[in-house]
ROSE-4610 file (N, C-alpha, C; in Angstrom, 1 decimal, always signed):
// ROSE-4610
residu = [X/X/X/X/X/X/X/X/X/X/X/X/X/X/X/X/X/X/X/X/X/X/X/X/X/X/X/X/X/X/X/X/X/X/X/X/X/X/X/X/X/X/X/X/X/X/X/X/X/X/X/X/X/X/X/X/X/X/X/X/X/X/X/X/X/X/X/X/X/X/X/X/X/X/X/X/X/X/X/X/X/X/X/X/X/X/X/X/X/X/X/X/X/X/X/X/X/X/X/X/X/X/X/X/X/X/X/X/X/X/X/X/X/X/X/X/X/X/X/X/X/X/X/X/X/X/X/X/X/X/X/X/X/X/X/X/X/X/X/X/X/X/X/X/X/X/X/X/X/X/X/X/X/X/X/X/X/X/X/X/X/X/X/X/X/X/X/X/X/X/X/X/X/X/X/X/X/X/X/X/X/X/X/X/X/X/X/X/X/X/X/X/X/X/X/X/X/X/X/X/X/X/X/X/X/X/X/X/X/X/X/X/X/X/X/X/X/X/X/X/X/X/X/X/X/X/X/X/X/X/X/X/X/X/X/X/X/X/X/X/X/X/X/X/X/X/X/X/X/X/X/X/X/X/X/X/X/X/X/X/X/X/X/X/X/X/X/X/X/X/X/X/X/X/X/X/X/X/X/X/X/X/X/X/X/X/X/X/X/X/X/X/X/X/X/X/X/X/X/X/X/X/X/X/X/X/X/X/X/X/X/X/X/X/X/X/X/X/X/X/X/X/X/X/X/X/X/X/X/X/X/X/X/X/X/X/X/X/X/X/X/X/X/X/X/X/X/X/X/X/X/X/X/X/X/X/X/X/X/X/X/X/X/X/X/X/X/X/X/X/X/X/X/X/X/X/X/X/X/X/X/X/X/X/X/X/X/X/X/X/X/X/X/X/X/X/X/X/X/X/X/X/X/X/X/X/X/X/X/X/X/X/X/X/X/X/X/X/X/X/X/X/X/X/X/X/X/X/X/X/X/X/X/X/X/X/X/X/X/X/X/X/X/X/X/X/X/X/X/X/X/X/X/X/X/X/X/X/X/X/X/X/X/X/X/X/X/X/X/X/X/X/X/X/X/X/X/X/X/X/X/X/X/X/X/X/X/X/X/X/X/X/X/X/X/X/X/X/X/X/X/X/X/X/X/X/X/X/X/X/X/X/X/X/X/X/X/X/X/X/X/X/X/X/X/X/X/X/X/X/X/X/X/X/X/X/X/X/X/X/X/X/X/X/X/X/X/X/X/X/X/X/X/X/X/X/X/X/X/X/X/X/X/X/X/X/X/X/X/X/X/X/X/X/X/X/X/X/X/X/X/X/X/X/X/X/X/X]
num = [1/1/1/2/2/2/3/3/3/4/4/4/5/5/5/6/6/6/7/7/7/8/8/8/9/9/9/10/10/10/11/11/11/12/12/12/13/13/13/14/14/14/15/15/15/16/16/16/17/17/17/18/18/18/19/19/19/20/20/20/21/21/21/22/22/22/23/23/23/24/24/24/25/25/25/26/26/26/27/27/27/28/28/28/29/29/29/30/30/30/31/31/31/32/32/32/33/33/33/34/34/34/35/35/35/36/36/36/37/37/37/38/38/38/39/39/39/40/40/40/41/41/41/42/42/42/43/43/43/44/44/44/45/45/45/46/46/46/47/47/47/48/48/48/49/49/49/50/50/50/51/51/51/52/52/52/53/53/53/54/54/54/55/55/55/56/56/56/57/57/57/58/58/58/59/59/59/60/60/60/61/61/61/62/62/62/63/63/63/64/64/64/65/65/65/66/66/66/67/67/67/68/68/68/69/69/69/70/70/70/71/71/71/72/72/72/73/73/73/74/74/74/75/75/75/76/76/76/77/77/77/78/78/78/79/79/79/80/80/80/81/81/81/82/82/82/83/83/83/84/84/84/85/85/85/86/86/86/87/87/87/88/88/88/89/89/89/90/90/90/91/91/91/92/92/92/93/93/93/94/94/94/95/95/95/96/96/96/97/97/97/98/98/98/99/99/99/100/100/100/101/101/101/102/102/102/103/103/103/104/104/104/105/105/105/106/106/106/107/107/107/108/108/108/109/109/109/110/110/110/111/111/111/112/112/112/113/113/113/114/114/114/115/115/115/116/116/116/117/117/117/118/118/118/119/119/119/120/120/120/121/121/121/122/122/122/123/123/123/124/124/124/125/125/125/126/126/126/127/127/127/128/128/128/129/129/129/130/130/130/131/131/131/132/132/132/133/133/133/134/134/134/135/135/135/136/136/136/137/137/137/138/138/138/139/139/139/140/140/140/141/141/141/142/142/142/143/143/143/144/144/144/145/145/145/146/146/146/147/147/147/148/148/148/149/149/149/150/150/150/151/151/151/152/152/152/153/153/153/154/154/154/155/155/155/156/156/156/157/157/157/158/158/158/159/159/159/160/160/160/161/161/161/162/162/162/163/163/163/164/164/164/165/165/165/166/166/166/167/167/167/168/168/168/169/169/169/170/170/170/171/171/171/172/172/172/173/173/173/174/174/174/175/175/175/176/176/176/177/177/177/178/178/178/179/179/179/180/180/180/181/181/181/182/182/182/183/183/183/184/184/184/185/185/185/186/186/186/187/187/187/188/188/188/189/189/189/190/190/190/191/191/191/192/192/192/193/193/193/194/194/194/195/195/195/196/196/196]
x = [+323.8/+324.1/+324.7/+324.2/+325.1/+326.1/+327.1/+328.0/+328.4/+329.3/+330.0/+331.1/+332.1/+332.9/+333.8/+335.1/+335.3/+335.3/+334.3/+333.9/+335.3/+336.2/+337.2/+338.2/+338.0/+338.4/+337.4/+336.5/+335.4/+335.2/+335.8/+335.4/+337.0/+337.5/+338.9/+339.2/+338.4/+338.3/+337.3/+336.9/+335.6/+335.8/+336.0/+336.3/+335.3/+334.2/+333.2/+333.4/+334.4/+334.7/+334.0/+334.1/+333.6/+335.0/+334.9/+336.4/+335.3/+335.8/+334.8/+333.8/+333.4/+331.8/+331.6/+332.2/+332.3/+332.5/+331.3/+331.3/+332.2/+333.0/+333.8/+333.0/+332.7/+332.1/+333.4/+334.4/+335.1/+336.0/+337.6/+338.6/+338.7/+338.7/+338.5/+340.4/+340.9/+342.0/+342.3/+343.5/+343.7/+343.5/+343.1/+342.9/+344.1/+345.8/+346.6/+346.5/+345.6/+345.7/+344.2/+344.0/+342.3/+342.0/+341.2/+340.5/+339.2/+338.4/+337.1/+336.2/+337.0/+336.2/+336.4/+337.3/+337.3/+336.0/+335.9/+334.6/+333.5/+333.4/+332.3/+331.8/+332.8/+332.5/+331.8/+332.9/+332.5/+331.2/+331.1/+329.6/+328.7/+328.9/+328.2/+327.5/+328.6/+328.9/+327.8/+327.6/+327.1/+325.5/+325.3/+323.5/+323.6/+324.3/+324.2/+323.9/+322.4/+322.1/+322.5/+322.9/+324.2/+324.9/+325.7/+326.9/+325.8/+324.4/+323.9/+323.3/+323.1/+322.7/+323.6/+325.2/+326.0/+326.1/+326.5/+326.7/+325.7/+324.5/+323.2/+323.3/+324.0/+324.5/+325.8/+326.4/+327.3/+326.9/+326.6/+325.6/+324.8/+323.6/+322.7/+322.8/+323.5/+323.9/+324.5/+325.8/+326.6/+326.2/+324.9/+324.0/+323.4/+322.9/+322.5/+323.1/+324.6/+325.4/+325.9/+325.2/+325.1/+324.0/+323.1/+321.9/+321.4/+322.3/+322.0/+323.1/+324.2/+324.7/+324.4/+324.1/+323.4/+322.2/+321.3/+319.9/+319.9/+320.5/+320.0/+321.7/+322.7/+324.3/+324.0/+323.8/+324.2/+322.4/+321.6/+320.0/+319.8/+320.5/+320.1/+318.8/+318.1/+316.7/+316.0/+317.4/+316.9/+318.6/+318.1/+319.3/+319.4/+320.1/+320.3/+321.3/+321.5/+322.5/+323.1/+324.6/+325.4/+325.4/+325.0/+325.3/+326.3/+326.3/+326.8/+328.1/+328.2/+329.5/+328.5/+327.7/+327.1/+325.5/+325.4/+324.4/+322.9/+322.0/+320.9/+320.8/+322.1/+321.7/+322.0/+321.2/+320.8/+322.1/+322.2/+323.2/+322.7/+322.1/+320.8/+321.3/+322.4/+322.9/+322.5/+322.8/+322.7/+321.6/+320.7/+319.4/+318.2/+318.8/+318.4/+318.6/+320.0/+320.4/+319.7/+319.5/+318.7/+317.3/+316.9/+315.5/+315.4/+316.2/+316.3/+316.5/+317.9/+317.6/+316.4/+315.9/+314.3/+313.7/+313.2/+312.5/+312.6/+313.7/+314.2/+314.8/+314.6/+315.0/+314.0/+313.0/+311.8/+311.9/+313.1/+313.2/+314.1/+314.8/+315.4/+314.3/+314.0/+313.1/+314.2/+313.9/+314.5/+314.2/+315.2/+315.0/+315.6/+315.0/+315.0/+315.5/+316.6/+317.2/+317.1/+317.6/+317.6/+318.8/+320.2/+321.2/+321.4/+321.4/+321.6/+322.7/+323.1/+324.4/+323.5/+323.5/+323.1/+324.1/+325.4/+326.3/+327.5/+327.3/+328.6/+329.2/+330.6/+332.1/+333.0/+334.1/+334.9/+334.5/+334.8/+334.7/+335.9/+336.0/+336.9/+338.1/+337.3/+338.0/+339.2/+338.4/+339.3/+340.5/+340.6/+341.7/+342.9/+344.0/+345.4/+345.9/+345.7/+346.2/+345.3/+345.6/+345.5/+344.6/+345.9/+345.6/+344.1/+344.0/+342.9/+341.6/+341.5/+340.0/+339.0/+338.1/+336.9/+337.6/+337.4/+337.7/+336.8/+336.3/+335.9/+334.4/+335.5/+334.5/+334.2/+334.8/+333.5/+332.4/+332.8/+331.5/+329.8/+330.8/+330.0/+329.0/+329.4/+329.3/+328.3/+328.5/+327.5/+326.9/+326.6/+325.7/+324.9/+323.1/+322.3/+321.5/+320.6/+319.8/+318.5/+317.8/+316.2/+315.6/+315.9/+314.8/+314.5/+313.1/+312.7/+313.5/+312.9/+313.7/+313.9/+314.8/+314.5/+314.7/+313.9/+313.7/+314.9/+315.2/+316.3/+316.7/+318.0/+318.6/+319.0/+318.1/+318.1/+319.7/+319.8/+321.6/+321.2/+321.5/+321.6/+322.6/+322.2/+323.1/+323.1/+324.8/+324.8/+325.7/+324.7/+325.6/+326.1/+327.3/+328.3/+328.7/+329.4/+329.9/+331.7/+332.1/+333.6/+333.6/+334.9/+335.8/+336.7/+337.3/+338.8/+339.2/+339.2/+339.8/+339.3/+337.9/+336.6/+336.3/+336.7/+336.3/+334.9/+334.2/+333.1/+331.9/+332.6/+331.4/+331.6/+332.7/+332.8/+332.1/+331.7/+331.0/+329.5/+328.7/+327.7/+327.4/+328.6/+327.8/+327.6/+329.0/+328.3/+327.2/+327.3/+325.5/+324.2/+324.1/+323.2/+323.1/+323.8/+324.3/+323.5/+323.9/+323.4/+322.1/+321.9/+320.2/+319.1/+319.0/+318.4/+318.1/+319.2/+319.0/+319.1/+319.6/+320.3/+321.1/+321.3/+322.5/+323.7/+323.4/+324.9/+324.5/+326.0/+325.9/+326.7/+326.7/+326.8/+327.4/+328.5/+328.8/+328.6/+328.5/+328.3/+329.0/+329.9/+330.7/+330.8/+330.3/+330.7/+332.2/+332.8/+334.4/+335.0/+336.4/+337.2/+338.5/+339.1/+340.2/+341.6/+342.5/+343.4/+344.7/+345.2/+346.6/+347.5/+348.4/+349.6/+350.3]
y = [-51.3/-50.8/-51.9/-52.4/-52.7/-52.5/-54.3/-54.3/-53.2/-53.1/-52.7/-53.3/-53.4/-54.3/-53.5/-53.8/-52.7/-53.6/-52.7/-53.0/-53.6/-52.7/-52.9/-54.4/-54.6/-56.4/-56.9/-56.8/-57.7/-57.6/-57.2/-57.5/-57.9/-57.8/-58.3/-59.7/-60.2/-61.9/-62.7/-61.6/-62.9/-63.6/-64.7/-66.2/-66.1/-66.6/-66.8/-67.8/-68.6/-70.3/-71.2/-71.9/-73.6/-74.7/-75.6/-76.5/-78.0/-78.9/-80.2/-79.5/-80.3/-80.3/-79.3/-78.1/-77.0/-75.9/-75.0/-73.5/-72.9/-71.7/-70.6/-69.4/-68.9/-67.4/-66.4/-66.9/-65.9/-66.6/-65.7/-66.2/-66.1/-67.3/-66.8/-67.1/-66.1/-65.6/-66.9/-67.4/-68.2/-67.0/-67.5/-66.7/-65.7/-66.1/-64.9/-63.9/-64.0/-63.2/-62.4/-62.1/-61.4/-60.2/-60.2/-59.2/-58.8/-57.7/-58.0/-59.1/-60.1/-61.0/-61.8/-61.7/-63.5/-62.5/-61.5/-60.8/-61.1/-60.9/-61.2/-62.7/-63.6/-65.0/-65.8/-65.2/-65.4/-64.8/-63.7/-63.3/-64.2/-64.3/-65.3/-66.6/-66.7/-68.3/-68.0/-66.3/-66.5/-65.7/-66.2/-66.0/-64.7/-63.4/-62.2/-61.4/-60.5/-60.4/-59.8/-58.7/-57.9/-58.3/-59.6/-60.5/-61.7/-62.1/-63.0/-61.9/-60.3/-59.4/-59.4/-59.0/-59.2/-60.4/-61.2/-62.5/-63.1/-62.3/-62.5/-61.6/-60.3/-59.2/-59.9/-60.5/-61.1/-62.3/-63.2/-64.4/-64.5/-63.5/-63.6/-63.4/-62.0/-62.5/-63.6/-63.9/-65.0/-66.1/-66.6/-67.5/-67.8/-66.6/-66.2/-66.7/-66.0/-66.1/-68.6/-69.1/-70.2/-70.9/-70.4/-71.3/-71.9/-71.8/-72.8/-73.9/-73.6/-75.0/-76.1/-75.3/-75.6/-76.3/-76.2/-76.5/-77.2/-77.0/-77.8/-79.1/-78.3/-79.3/-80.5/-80.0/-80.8/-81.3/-80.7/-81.2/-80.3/-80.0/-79.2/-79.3/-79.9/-79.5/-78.9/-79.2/-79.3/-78.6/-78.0/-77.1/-77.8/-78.0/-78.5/-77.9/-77.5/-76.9/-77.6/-78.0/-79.1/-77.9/-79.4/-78.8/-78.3/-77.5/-77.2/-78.8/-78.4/-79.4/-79.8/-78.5/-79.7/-80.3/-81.1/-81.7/-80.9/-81.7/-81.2/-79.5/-78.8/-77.5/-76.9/-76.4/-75.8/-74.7/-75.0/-74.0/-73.7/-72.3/-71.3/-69.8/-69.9/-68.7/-69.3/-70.7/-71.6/-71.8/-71.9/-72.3/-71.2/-70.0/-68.7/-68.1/-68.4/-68.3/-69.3/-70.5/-71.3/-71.2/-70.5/-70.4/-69.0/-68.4/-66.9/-67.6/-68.0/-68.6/-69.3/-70.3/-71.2/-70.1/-68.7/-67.5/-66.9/-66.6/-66.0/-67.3/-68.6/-69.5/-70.4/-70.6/-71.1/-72.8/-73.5/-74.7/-74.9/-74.7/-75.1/-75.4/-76.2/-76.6/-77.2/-76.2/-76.5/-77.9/-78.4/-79.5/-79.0/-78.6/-78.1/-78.6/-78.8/-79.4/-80.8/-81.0/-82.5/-83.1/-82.2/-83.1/-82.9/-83.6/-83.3/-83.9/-83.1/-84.1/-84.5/-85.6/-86.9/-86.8/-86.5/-86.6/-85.4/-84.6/-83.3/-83.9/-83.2/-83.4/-82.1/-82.1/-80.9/-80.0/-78.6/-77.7/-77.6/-77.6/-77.6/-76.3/-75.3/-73.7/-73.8/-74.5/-74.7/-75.4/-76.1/-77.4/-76.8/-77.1/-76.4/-76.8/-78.3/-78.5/-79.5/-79.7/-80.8/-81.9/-82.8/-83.9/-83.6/-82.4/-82.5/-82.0/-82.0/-81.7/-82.8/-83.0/-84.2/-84.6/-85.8/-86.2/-87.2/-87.4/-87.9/-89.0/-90.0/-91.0/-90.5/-89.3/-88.6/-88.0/-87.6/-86.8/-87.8/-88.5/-90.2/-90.7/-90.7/-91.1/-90.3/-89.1/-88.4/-87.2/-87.6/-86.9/-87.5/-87.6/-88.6/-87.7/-88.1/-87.7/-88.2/-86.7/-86.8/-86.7/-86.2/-85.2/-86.5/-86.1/-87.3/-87.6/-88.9/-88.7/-88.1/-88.0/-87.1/-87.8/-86.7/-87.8/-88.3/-89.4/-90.1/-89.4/-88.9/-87.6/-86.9/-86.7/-85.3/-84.8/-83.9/-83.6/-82.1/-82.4/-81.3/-80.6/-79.5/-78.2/-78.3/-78.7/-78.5/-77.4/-76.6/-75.4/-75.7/-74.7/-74.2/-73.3/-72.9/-71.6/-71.3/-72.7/-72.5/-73.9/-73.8/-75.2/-75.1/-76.3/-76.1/-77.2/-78.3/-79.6/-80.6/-80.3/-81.3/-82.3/-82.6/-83.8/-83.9/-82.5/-82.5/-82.5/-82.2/-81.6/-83.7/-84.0/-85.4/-86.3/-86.5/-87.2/-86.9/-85.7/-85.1/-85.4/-85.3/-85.3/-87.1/-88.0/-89.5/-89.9/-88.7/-89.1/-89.4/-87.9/-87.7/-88.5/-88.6/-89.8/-91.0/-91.7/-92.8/-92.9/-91.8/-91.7/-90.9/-89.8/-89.3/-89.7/-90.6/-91.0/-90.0/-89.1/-87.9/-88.6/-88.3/-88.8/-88.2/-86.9/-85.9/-84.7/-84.3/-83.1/-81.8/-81.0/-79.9/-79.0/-79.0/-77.7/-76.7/-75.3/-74.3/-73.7/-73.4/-72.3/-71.2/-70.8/-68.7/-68.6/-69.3/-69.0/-70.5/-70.0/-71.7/-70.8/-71.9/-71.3/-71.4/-70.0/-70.1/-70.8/-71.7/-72.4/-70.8/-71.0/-70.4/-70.8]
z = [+177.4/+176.1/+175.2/+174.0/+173.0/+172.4/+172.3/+172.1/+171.1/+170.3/+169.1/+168.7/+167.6/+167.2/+166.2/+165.9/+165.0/+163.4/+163.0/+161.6/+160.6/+160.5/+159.8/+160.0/+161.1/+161.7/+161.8/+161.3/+161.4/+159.7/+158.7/+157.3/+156.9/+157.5/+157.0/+157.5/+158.8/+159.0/+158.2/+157.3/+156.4/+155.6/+155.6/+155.0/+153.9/+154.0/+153.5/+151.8/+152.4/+151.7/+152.0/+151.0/+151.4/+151.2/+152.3/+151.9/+151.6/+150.8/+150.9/+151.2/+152.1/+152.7/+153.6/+153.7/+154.7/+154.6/+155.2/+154.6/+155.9/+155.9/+156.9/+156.9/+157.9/+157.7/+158.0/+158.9/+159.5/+159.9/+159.8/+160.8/+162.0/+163.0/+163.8/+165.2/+165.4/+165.9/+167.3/+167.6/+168.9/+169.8/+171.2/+172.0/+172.6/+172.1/+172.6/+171.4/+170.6/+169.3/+169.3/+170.8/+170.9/+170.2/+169.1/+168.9/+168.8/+167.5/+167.6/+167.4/+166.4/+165.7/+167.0/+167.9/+168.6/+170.1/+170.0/+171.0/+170.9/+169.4/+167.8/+168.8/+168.3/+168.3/+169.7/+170.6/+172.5/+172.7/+171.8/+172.4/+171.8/+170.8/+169.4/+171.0/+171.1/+172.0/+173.1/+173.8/+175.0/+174.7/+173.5/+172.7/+172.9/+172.9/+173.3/+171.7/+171.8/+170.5/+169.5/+170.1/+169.4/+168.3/+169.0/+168.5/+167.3/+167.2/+166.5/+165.8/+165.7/+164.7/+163.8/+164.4/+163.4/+162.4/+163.2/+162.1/+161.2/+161.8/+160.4/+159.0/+159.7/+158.6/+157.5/+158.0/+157.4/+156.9/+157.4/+156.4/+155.5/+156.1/+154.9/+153.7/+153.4/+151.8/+151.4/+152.2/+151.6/+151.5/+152.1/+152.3/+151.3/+150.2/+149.0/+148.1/+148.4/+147.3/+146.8/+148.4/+148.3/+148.2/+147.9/+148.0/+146.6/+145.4/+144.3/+144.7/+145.3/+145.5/+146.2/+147.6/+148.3/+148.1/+147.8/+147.0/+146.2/+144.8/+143.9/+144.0/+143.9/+143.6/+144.9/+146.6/+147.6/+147.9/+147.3/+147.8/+149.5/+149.8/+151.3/+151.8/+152.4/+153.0/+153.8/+155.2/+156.8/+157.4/+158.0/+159.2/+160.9/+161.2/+162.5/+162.6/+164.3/+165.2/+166.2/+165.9/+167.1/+168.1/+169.4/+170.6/+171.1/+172.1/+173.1/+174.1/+174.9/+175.2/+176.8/+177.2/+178.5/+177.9/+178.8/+178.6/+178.5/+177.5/+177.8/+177.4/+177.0/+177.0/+175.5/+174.7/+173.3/+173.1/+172.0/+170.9/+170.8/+171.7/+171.3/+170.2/+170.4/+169.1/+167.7/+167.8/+166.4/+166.4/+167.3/+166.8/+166.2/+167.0/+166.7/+165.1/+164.9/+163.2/+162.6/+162.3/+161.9/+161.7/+162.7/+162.5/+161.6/+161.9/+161.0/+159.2/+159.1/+157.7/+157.0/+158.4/+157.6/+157.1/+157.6/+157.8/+156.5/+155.6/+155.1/+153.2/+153.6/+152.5/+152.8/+152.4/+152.3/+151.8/+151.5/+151.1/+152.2/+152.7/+154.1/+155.7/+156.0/+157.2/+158.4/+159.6/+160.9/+161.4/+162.2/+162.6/+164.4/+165.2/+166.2/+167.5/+167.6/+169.5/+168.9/+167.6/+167.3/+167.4/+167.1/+168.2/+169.6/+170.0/+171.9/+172.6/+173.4/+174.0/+175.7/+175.0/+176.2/+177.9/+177.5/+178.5/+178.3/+179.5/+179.2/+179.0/+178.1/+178.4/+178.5/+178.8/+179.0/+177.5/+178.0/+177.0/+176.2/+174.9/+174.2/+174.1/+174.6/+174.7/+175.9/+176.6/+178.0/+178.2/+177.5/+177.0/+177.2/+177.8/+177.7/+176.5/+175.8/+174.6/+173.7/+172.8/+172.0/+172.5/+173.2/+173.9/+175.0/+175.4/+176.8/+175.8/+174.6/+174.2/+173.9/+174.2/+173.9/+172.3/+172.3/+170.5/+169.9/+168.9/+168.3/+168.8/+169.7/+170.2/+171.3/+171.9/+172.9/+172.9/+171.3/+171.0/+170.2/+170.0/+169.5/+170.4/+171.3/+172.4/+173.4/+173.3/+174.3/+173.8/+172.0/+171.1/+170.5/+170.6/+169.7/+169.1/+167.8/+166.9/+167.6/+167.9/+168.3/+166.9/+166.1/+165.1/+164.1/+163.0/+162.1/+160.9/+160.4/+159.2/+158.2/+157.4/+155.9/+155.5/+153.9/+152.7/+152.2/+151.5/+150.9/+149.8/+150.0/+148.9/+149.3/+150.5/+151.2/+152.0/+151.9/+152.7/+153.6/+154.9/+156.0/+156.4/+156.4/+156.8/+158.4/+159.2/+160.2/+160.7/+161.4/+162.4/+163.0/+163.3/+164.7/+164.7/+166.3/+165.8/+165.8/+166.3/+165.8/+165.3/+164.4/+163.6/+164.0/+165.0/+165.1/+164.8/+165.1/+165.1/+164.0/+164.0/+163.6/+164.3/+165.4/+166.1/+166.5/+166.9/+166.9/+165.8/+165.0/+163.5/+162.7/+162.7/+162.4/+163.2/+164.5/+165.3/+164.3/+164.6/+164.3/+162.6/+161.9/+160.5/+160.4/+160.9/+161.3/+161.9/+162.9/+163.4/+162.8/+161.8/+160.8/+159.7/+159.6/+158.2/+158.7/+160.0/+160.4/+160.6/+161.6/+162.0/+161.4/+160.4/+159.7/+158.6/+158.1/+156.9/+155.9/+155.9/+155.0/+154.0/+153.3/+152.1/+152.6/+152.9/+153.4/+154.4/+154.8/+155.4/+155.2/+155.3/+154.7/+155.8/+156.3/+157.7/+157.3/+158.2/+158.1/+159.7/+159.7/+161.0/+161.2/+162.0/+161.9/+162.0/+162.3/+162.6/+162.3/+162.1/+161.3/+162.3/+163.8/+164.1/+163.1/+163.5/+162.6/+163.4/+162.4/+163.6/+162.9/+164.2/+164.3/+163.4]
């Protein structure tokens, strides 16, 4: 049976901001602070469809409500989804929303398992603190760009499904910058954790 979620915490965590270069779909709660949305999210995390129905319900419009800035202000072309933390294995919730948006915004084209992590590293959830999360030059380091180039101008929307730190989404939008040849990048997170 499918999940459920309670509606009322799940419209009262919706962000649905941009900071700089960075869109929030949702607040998303520290783990001694569990509720629906952080259920929402973990399921988000574990491709469970339920949890990637919902957060299509809640994006899509707001997706809308971005797609002239997106488009014409930042140039947007191409969607990519940062990996996962072990190797070799697909951010298949992200990749799944990505391909739903290409479906649905007809000037956006997927760029498919085009970041990859070359080399696991520890999971970031797991971390007792700070100090024990992958950072910056680890993610540098054991994340490369498969996918082609884009056109010169062009700026990519990259998925995830949490923002906590940025160590990861900084590695990745350097990536793209470097090897795509993108002008920019554009984040997009279903959840932005909230500090205490």
């Amino acid at each position: 049976m499918a999940k459920t979620y309670n509606v009322q915490e799940i419209q009262n965590a919706i962000l649905a901001t941009r900071e700089g270069s960075d869109y929030f779909l949702l607040s998303y709660p520290p783990k001694r602070r569990m509720n629906d949305v952080s259920r929402l999210i973990w399921d988000f995390k574990e491709n469970q469809p339920q949890a990637i129905k919902v957060v299509l319900e809640i994006l899509l419009p707001k997706f809308s409500d971005w797609e002239k800035q997106l488009r014409r202000n930042d140039h947007c072309s191409h969607i990519v989804a940062i990996p996962g933390h072990e190797q070799g294995k697909q951010n298949a919730a992200c990749e799944a929303v990505a391909a739903t948006l290409c479906g649905k915004f007809h000037w956006l084209e997927r760029l498919p398992n085009s970041l990859r992590r070359i080399k696991s590293v520890p999971k970031a959830s797991h971390a007792a603190s700070y100090q024990e999360r992958p950072k910056y030059a680890d993610h540098l380091k054991s994340i490369k760009y498969f996918g082609p180039k884009v056109s010169k101008g062009a700026s990519i929307v990259m998925l995830d499904d949490v923002f906590t730190t940025s160590e990861t989404s900084s590695a990745c939008r350097d990536i793209l910058i470097e090897h795509s040849g993108c002008a920019g990048v554009i984040g997009l997170f279903v959840g932005r954790t909230l500090n205490d």
